[in-house]
C-alpha positions in Angstrom: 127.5 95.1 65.1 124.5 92.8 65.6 124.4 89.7 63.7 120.6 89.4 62.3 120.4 86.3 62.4 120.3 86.3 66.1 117.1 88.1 66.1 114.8 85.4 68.2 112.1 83.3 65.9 108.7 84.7 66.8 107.5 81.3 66.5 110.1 78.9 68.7 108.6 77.1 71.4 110.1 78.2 75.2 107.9 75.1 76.7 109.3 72.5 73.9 112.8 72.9 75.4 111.5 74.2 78.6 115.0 72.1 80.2 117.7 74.0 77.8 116.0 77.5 79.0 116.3 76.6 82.9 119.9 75.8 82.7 120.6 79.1 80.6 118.1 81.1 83.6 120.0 79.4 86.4 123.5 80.6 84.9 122.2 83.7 83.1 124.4 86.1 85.9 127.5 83.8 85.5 128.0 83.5 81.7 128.8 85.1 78.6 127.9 83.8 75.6 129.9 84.5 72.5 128.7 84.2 68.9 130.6 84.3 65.2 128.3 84.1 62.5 127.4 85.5 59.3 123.8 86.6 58.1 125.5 85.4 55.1 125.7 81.4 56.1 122.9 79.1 55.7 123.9 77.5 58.6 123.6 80.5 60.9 120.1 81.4 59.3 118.8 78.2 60.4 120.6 77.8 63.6 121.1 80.8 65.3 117.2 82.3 65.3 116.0 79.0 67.6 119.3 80.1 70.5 118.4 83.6 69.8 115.2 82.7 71.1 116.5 80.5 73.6 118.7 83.2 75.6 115.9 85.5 75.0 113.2 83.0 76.8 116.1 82.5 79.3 116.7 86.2 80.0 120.8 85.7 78.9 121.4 89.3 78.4 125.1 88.7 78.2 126.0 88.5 74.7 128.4 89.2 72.3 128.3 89.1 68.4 131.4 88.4 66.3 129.9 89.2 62.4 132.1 86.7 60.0 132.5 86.9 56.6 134.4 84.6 54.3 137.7 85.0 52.3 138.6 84.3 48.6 140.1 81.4 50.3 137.1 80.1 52.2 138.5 80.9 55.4 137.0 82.8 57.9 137.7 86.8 58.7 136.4 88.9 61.5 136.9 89.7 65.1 138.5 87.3 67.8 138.4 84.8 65.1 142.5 83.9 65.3 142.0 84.2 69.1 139.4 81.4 69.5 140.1 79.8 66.4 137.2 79.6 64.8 137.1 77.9 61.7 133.0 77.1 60.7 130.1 79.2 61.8 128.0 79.4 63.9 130.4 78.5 66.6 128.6 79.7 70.2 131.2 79.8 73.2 130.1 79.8 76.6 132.3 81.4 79.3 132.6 82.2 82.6 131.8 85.7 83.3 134.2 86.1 86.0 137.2 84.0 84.9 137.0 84.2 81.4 137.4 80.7 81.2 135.5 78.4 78.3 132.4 76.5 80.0 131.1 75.0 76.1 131.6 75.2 72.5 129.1 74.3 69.7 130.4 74.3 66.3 128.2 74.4 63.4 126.4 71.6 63.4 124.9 68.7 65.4 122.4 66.7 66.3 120.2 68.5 68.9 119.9 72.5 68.6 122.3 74.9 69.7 120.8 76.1 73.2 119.6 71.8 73.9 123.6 71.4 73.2 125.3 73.6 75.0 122.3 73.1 78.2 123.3 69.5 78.4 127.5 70.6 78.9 126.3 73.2 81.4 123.8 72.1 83.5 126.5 70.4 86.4 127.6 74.1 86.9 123.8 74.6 88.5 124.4 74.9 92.2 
């Protein structure tokens, strides 16, 4: 299942973050980018359409969805989510495509958008 909220905003920019898509072009091949949300979280609605963009822009075809949803207790259900231990959506992980090994995390929130985020912990692995 496809989380909605990754649908890319018609509207975002490519140009206005034209250094966050290059990184994500230059590693497109090499990545896989991993993504629990919930169409659900106000959070994700905000977030998530701008990197949904972002990848799209960038041509990052490799990616998965991991649909969230919350328990009576407020914690978080839904696939790989004990694995990775995600406790606050969105959380994005970036990983190597051949190893399997983590590249980049986001976790819900910060100060710069997702894709501008995770560029700026990825761009040394440009060659």
């Amino acid at each position: 299942m496809e989380l909605e909220t990754m649908r890319p905003n018609p509207v975002w920019d490519a140009d206005s973050y034209e250094d966050a898509v290059d990184v994500f072009e230059a590693l497109a091949d090499d990545i896989v980018v991993k993504v629990w949300g919930g169409d659900w979280c106000k959070d994700c609605r905000s977030q998530l359409p701008d990197f949904g963009a972002a990848l799209d822009a960038a041509g990052v075809e490799n990616v998965e969805h991991y649909p969230v949803e919350k328990a009576e207790d407020g914690s978080k259900t839904g696939p790989k989510v004990d694995t990775y231990g995600i406790e606050l959506i969105p959380t994005v992980v970036v990983e190597d495509v051949d190893s399997g090994d983590e590249l980049a995390r986001f976790v819900e929130d910060g100060d710069v958008p997702i894709a501008v985020y995770l560029a700026e912990r990825l761009e040394s692995r440009i060659a």
